[in-house]
DRENDO-1510 file (C-alpha; in Angstrom, 1 decimal, always signed):
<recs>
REC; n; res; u; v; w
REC; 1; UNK; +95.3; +90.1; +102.2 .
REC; 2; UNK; +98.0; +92.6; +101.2 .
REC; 3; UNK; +101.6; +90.9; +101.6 .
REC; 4; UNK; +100.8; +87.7; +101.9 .
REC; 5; UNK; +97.7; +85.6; +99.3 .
REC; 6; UNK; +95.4; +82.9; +101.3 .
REC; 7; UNK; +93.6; +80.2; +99.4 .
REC; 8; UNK; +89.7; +79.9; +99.7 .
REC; 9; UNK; +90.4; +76.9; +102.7 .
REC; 10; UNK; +91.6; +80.2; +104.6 .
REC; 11; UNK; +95.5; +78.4; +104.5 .
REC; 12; UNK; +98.7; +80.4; +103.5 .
REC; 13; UNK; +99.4; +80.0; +99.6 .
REC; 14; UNK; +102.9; +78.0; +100.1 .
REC; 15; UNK; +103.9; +79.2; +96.4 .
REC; 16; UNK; +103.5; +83.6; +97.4 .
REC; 17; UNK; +106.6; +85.0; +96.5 .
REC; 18; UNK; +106.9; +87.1; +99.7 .
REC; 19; UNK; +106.5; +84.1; +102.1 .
REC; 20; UNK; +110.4; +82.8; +101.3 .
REC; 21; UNK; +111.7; +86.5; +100.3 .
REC; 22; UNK; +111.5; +87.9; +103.8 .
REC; 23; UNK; +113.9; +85.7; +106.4 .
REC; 24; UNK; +111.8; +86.5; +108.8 .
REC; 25; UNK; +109.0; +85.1; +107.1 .
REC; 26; UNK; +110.7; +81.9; +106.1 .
REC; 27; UNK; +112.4; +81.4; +109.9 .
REC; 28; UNK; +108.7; +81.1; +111.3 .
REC; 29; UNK; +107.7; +78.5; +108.1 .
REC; 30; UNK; +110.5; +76.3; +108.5 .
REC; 31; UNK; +110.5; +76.2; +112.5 .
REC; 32; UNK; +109.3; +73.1; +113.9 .
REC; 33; UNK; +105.9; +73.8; +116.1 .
REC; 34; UNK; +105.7; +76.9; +113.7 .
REC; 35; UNK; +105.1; +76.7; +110.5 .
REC; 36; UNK; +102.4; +77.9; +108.0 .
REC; 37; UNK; +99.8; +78.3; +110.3 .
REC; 38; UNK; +101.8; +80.5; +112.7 .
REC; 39; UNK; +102.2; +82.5; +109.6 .
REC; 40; UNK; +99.4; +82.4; +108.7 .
REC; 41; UNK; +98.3; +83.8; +112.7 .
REC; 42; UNK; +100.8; +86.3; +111.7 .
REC; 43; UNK; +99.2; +87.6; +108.5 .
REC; 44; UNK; +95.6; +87.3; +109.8 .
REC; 45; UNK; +96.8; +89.6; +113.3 .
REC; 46; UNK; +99.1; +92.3; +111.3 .
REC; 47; UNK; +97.7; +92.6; +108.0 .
REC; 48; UNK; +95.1; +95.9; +107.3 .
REC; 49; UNK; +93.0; +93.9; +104.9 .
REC; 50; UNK; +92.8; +91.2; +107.8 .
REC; 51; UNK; +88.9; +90.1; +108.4 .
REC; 52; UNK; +90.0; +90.9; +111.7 .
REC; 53; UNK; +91.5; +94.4; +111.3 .
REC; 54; UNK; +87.9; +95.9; +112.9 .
REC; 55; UNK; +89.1; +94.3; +116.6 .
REC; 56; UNK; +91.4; +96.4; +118.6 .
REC; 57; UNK; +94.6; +94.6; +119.0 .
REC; 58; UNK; +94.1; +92.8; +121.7 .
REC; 59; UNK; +91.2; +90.9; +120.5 .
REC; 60; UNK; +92.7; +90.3; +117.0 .
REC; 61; UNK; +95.0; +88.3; +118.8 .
REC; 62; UNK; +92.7; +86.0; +120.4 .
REC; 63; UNK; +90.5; +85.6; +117.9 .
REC; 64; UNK; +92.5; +84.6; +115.8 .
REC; 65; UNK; +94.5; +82.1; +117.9 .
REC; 66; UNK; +90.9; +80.9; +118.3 .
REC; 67; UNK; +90.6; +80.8; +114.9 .
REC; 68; UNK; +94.3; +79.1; +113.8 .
REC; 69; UNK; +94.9; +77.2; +117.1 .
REC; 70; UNK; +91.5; +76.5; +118.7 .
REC; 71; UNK; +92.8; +78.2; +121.6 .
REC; 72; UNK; +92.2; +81.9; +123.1 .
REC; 73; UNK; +96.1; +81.5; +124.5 .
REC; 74; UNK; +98.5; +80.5; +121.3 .
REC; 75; UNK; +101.8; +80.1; +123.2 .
REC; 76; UNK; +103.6; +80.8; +120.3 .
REC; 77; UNK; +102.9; +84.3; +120.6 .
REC; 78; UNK; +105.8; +84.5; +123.0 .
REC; 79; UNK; +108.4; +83.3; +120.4 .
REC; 80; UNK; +111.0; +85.3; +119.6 .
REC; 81; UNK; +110.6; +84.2; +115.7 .
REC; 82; UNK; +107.0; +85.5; +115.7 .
REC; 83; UNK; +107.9; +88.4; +117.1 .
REC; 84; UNK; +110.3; +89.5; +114.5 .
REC; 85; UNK; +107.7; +88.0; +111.8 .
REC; 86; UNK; +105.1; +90.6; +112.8 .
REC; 87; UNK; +107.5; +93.6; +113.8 .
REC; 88; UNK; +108.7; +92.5; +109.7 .
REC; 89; UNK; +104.8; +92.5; +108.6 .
REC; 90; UNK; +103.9; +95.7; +109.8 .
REC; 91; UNK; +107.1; +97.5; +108.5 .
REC; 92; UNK; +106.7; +96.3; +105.4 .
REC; 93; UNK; +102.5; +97.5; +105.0 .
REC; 94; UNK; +102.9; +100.5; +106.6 .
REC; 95; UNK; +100.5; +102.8; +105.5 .
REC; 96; UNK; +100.0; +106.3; +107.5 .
REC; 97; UNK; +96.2; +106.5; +106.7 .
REC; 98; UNK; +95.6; +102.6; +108.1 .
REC; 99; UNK; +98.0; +103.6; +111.2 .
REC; 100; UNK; +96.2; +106.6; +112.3 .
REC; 101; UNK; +92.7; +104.6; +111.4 .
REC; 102; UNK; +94.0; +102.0; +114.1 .
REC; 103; UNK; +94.7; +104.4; +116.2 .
REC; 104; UNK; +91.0; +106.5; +116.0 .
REC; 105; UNK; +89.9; +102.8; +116.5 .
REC; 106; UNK; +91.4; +102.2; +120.0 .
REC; 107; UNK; +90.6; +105.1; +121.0 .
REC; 108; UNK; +87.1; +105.4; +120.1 .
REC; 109; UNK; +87.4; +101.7; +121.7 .
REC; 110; UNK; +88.3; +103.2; +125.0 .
REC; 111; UNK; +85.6; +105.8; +125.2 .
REC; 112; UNK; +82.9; +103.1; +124.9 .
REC; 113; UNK; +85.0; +101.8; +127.4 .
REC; 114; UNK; +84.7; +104.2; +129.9 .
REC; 115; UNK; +80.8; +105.1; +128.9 .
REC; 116; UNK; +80.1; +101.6; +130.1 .
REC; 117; UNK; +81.3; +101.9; +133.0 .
REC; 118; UNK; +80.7; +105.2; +134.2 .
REC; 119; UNK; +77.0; +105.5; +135.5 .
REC; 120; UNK; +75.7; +109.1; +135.3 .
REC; 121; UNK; +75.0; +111.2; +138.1 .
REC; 122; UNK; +75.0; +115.1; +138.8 .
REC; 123; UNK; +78.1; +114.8; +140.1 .
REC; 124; UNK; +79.8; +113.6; +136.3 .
REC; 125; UNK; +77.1; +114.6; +134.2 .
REC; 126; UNK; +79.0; +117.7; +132.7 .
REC; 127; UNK; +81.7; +115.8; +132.6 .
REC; 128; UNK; +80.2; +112.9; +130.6 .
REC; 129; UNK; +78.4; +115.2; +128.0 .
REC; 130; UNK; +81.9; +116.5; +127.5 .
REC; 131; UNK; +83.0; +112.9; +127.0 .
REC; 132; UNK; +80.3; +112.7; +124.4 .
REC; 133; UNK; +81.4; +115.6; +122.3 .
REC; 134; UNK; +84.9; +114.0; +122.3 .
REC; 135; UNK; +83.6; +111.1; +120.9 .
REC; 136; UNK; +81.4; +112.9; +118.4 .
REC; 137; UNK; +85.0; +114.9; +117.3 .
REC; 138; UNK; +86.6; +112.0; +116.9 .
REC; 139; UNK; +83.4; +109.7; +114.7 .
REC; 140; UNK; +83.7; +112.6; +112.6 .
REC; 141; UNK; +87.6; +112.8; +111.9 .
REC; 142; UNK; +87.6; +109.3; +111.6 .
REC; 143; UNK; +85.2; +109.4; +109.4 .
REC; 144; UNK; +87.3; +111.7; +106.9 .
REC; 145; UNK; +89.9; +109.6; +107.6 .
REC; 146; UNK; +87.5; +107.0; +106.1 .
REC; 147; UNK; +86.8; +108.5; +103.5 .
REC; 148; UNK; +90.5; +109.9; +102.4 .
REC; 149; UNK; +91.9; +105.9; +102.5 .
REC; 150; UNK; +88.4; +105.3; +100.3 .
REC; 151; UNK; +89.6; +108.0; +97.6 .
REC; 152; UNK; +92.9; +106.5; +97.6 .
REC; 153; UNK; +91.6; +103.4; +96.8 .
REC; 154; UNK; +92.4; +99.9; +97.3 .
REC; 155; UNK; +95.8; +98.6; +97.2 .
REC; 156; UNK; +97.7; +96.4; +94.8 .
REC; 157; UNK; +100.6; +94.6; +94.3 .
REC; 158; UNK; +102.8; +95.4; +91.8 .
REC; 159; UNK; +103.1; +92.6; +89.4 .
REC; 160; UNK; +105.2; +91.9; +86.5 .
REC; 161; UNK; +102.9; +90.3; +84.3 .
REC; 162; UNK; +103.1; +92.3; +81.3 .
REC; 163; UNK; +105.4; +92.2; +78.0 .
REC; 164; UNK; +108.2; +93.8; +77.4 .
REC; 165; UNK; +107.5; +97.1; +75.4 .
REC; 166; UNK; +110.0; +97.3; +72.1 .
REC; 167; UNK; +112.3; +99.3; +74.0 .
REC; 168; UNK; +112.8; +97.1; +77.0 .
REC; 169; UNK; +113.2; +94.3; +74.5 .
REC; 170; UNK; +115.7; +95.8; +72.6 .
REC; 171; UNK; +117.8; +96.5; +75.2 .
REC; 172; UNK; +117.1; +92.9; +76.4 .
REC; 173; UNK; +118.8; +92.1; +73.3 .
REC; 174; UNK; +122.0; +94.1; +73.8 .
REC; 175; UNK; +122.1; +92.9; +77.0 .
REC; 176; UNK; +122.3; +89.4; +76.0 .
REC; 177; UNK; +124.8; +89.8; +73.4 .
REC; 178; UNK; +127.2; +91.3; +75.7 .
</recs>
């Protein structure tokens, strides 16, 4: 996952330093009938690197209440503190390649939609082979889109792991002797 780290039992790393930085994040962790797991619903819904991210939204969210909760209809979707937890998640990941990737998603989503349930006839034939060329446009677009978000490669999260360099040090130095 991107802004928040989940350990191999699939539960929210209580230690992340991103889960107490953001309020919002830390008002659904500390709220009574909330807590990690409805983080963790949170995370597993909004995040791009989700397993989940291939469902259109609708289904992300009951699968993964199915997943979290063991039930297709998490009530806690309707609180107000998970509502400002996922509004906070997806401002902070936004990423203009992922948004518009979403977006091809649904919408490819609602073609298949339609070609199921639209049974061919002379009347809509022409109609439906123009249907089919719109889908074809937009595989292929989203396809370059694809292929852009593979060039710019995976992201990362800027860590601080690294020593000083004898500058930085130096002035760590002054610094302290101030």
């Amino acid at each position: 996952m991107y802004l928040l780290n989940i350990n191999k039992k699939g539960e929210l790393i209580k230690v992340d330093d991103g889960l107490y930085a953001i309020d919002e994040f830390k008002d659904v962790v500390e709220t009574k009938g909330l807590g990690l797991k409805a983080m963790l619903w949170v995370a597993l819904v909004c995040d791009y690197d989700s397993p989940y991210r291939h469902f259109v939204e609708r289904e992300q969210v009951k699968s993964v209440s199915k997943a979290v909760f063991n039930t297709y209809d998490w009530k806690g979707i309707r609180n107000e503190k998970i509502a400002n937890a996922i509004n906070k998640y997806k401002e902070l990941q936004f990423d203009p390649l992922d948004a518009q990737l979403i977006a091809f998603n649904e919408k490819i989503d609602e073609y298949t939609r339609l070609m199921r349930n639209v049974k061919i006839n002379e009347d809509n034939a022409e109609s439906m082979q123009k249907i089919m060329i719109g889908i074809e446009k937009v595989l292929n677009t989203r396809q370059k889109l694809l292929d852009a978000i593979e060039r710019r490669g995976e992201r990362k999260k800027i860590k601080g792991e690294a020593k000083m360099s004898y500058l930085e040090q130096q002035m760590n130095l002054k610094a302290n002797i101030k």
